[in-house]
N, C-alpha and C positions, 0 to 999 in steps of 0.2 A: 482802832480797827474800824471804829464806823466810820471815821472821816475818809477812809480809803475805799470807801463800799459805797458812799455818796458820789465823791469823782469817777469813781470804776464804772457809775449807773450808763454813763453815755460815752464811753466806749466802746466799740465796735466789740461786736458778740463774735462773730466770724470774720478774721482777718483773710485768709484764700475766698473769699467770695465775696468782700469788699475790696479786693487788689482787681482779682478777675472783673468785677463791675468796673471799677477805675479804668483797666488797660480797654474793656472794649469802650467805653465812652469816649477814653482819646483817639482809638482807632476811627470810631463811629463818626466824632467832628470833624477828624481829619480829611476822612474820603465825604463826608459828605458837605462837607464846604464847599471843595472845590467842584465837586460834580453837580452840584446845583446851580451852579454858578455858569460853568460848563455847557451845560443843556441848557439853561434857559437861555444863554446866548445863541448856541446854534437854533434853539426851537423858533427865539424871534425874529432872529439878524441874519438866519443862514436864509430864508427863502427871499428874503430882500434882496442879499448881495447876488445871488445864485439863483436867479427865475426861474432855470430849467433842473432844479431838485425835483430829484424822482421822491413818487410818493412811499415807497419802500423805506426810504433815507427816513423822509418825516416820520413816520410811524416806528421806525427803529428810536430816534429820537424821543417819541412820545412813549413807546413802551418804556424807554432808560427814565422816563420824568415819574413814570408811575410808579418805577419801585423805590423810588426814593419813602411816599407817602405806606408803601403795602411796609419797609423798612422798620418804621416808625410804627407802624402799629403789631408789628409781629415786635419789637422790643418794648413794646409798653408791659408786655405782661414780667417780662425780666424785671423791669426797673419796682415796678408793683411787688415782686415776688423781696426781692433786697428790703426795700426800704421796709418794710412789712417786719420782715426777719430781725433789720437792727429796730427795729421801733420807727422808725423816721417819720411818725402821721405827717408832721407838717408839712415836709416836701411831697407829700400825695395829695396834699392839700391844694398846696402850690401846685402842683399836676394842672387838679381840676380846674382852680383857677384862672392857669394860663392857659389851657387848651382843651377842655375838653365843655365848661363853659362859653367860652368864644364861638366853640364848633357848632354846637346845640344854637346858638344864639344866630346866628349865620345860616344856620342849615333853616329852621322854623322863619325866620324874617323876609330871608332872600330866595328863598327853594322858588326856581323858574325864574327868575328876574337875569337880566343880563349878566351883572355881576358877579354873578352864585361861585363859579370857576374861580375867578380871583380872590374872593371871598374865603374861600376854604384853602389859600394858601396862609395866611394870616396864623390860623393854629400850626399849623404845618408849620410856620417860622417860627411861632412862639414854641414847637416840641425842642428843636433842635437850637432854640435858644434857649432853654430850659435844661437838656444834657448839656451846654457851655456853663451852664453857673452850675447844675451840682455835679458836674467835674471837680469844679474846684473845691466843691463843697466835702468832696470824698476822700480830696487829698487832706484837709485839715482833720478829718477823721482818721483818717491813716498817721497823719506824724504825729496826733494826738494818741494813737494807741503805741505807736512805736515810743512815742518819751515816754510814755506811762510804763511802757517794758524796760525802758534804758534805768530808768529813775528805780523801780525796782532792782532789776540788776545791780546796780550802783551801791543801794541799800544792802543787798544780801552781802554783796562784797565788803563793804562797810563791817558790817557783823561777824564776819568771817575772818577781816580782819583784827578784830577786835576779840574774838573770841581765842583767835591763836597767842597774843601779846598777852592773855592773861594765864597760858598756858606756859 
C-alpha cells in the first residue's frame, strides 16, 4: 500500500483543471504563434512596402502587438494558480528563471537606453517559449495520471476476476 501512495505523490491532484490548463495552453501557442509572427511582419515590412499607410493602420497594428504582452501577463496568474495547486515549485521556478529574472535584468540595466523596446521582447519570447515546453510537460502528467487510472482499473478487474473463479 505504501509503494502505491509513493507513485500516486506526483500525480495530478485535479485532473478537470489540469486538462483545462492543457487545452488553453494549446489554444494559447496556437493563435499566438501565428499572430506574433503576423504583426510583427506587417508592423516592420508593411510601412516599407506601403509608404502611404495610414496611421490609423499602424496603431491598429500596434494596439494587436500589445495584447499579445497584456495576454501573457493576465495568464500568468492562471498558470501560478495550477501549478501551485499540483505542487509544480519547480516550473514556477522555471517561470522566474526564464522570464521574470531577464525582465527585471533588462528593465534595471537598459531603462531609457535605445534598446529597452527590443529588450523586453526577449521575456515576452522566453513566456511563450515557456507555455511550449510545459504544454508538453502537462501532457506527460495527464497520460501519467490516465495509466495510473487504467493500471488501477486493470487491477480491480483482475481481483474481481479472481474473486469470482473462487466462487
Amino acid at each position: 500500500m505504501n509503494e502505491g501512495n509513493t507513485n500516486n505523490r506526483r500525480l495530478i491532484k485535479d485532473v478537470d483543471t489540469v486538462q483545462r490548463f492543457r487545452d488553453i495552453l494549446f489554444y494559447q501557442r496556437q493563435i499566438s504563434n501565428s499572430t506574433i509572427f503576423l504583426l510583427l511582419i506587417l508592423y516592420i515590412f508593411l510601412p516599407r512596402i506601403w509608404p502611404g499607410i495610414t496611421s490609423i493602420m499602424m496603431t491598429i497594428i500596434f494596439i494587436a502587438l500589445a495584447i499579445i504582452p497584456v495576454a501573457a501577463i493576465l495568464f500568468t496568474p492562471y498558470i501560478f494558480y495550477v501549478l501551485i495547486k499540483e505542487k509544480r515549485f519547480g516550473w514556477i521556478a522555471i517561470f522566474f528563471a526564464m522570464i521574470i529574472i531577464p525582465l527585471l535584468l533588462a528593465h534595471i540595466l537598459f531603462k531609457g537606453e535605445f534598446v529597452y523596446e527590443g529588450l523586453m521582447l526577449i521575456p515576452l519570447a522566453s513566456f511563450y517559449f515557456y507555455c511550449y515546453l510545459i504544454k508538453f510537460e502537462v501532457d506527460k502528467w495527464l497520460n501519467e495520471y490516465y495509466s495510473f487510472q487504467e493500471l488501477l482499473q486493470q487491477k480491480k478487474e483482475s481481483e474481481e476476476k479472481k474473486f469470482k473463479e473462487l466462487w
